[in-house]
N, C-alpha and C positions, 0 to 999 in steps of 0.2 A: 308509501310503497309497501305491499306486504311480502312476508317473509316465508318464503316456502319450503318445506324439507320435504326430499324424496326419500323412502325409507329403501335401500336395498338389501334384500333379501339374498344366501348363497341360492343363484339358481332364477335373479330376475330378470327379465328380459325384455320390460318396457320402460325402466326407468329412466333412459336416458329421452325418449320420445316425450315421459312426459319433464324431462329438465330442460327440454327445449317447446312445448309449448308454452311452460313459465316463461323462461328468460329471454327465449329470443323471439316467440312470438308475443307473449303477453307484456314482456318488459318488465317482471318485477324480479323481484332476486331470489334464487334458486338455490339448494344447496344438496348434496346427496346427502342421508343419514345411512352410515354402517348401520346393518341389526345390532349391534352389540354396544349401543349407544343408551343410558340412559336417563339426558338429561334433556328436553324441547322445549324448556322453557323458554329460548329467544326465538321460537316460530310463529307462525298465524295462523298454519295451514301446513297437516299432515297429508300428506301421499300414501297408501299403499299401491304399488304399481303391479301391473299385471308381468307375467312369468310361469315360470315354477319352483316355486320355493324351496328348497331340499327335493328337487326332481318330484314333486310331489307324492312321494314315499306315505306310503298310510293312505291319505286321502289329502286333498288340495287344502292345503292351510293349517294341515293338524299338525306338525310340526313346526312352521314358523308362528304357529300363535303361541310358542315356548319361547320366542327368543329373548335375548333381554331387553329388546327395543319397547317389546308389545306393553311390558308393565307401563314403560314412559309414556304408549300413545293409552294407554284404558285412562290412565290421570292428568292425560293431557284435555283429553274426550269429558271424561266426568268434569273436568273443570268449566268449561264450555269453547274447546276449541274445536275447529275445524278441521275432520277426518274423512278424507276421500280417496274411498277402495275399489280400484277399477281390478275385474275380471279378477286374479290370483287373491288381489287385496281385497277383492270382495268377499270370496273364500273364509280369507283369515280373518275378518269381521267378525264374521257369521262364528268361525272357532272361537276368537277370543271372546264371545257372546257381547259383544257393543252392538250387533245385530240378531235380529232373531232368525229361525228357520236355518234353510242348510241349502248348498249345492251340491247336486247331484247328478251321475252321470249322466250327459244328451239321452233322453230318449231313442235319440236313432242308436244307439250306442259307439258313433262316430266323432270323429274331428270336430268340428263345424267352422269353418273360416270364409267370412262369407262380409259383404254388407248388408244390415238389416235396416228398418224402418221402425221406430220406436219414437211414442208421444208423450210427451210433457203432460204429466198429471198434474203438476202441483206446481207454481213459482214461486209458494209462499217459502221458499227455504231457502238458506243463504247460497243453496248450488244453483238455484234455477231463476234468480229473481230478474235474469235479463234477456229473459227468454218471453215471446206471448205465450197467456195461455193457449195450451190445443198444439201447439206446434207440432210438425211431424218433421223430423230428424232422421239424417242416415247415418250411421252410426255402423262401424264394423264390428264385428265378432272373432275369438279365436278360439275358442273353448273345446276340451272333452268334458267337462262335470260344469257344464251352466244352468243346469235344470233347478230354476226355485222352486222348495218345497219345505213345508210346514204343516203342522195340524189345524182342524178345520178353527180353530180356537184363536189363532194366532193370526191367519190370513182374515177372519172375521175383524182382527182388531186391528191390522192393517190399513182393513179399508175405511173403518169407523171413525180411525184418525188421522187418516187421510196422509201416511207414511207411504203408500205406493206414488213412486215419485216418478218413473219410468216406467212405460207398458209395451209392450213388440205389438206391433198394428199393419196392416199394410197400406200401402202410400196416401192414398184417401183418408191414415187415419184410423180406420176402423178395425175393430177386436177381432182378429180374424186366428183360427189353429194353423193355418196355413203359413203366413206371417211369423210365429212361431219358429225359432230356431232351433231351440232343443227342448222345449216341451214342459217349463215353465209353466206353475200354475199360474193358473189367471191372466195367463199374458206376462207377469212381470219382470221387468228388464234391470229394476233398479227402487231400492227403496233407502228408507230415512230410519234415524230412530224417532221415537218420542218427543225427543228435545231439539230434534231437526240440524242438531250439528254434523252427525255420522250420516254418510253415503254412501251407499254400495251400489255397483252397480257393475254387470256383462258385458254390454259394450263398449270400446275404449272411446272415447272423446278425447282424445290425446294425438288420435292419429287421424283428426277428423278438425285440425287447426287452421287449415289452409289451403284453398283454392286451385293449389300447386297439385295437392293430394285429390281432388275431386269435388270437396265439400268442406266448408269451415263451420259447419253446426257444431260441433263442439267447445268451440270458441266461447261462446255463451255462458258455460258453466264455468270456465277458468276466468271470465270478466266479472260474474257474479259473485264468487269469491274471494275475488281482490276488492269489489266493493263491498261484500262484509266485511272482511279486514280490516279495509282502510275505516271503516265507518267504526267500528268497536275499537281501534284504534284512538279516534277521535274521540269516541267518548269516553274512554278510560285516561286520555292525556289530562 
């Protein structure tokens, strides 16, 4: 069974959605982390959950990627554990540089709360591995500052290593601007790093666990991580 920490942030506001698609949907054990926490060593699998972190003062994530949690998840991540940033935590990613590029505000320069349609680029990672390839997924949005953006340098190298892990498509699938929620280059919804442990990503799959709610696609990535867990588990036993 693996070991999850929710990291909350003053000012989160999906944490507790996502300690219930761990625990009571997924069944493995759950635990909230205060920011001011800085020890993870008995976890598998970091959470950053969507919100607003310090009301998001400055811009979305520049102050909680100060907090004292964030040093525990950089050495948690550099070590090679499992860090999954939905929407706010995506953000703080991107601040605490475990990810590249930045959010930025919606294009429309509005809200955006909506459900979007977004395809599985990659399974090779321990978020996607039980998912088919190509899948098209619905997946909700809640965001003012979701726009991915980077230098042309960065999104090159993106897609050369095949870290774009999530893309806004419409239902079909296909790259559409339309599809497009807040104006995201390239389409993208959700990326990896390098080392494929770190995940960011705008739409929540937290709120996207059960059938009850519309759609259980999200489901997929919180099974996929419990079988890397369990399995790096095994082999470090």
């Amino acid at each position: 069974m693996a070991r999850f920490g929710i990291v909350t942030f003053p000012g989160s506001n999906c944490d507790h959605d996502a300690y219930h698609a761990v625990k009571h949907v997924l069944g493995d054990d759950a635990e909230f982390v205060w920011h001011q926490r800085k020890d993870l060593d008995d976890l598998d699998v970091v959470i950053l959950p969507g919100g607003f972190s310090y009301g998001d003062y400055l811009r979305s994530g520049a102050i909680a990627r100060f907090s004292p949690v964030m040093e525990a998840v950089t050495a948690f991540a550099n070590d090679g554990g499992y860090v999954l940033g939905v929407c706010n935590g995506f953000q703080v990613l991107c601040e605490a540089g475990l990810l590249p590029g930045t959010l930025a505000r919606n294009e429309s320069l509005r809200f955006v709360c909506k459900p979007t349609t977004v395809r599985v680029e990659r399974i090779d990672t321990p978020f996607t591995s039980q998912y088919a390839p190509g899948s098209v997924l619905s997946l909700p949005v809640a965001h003012g500052e979701g726009r991915y953006v980077a230098d042309d340098a960065t999104l090159a190298a993106l897609e050369t290593n095949n870290q774009v892990v999530f893309r806004y498509t419409d239902a079909e699938g296909r790259v559409d601007p339309e599809a497009n929620p807040n104006g995201s280059m390239q389409n993208i919804a959700g990326i990896c790093n390098e080392a494929r442990n770190v995940l960011g990503l705008m739409p929540h799959p937290e709120r996207h666990v059960e059938m009850l709610l519309g759609s259980d696609d999200g489901l997929p990535l919180f099974e996929s991580l419990q079988a890397a867990a369990s399995n790096a588990a095994f082999a470090t036993a």
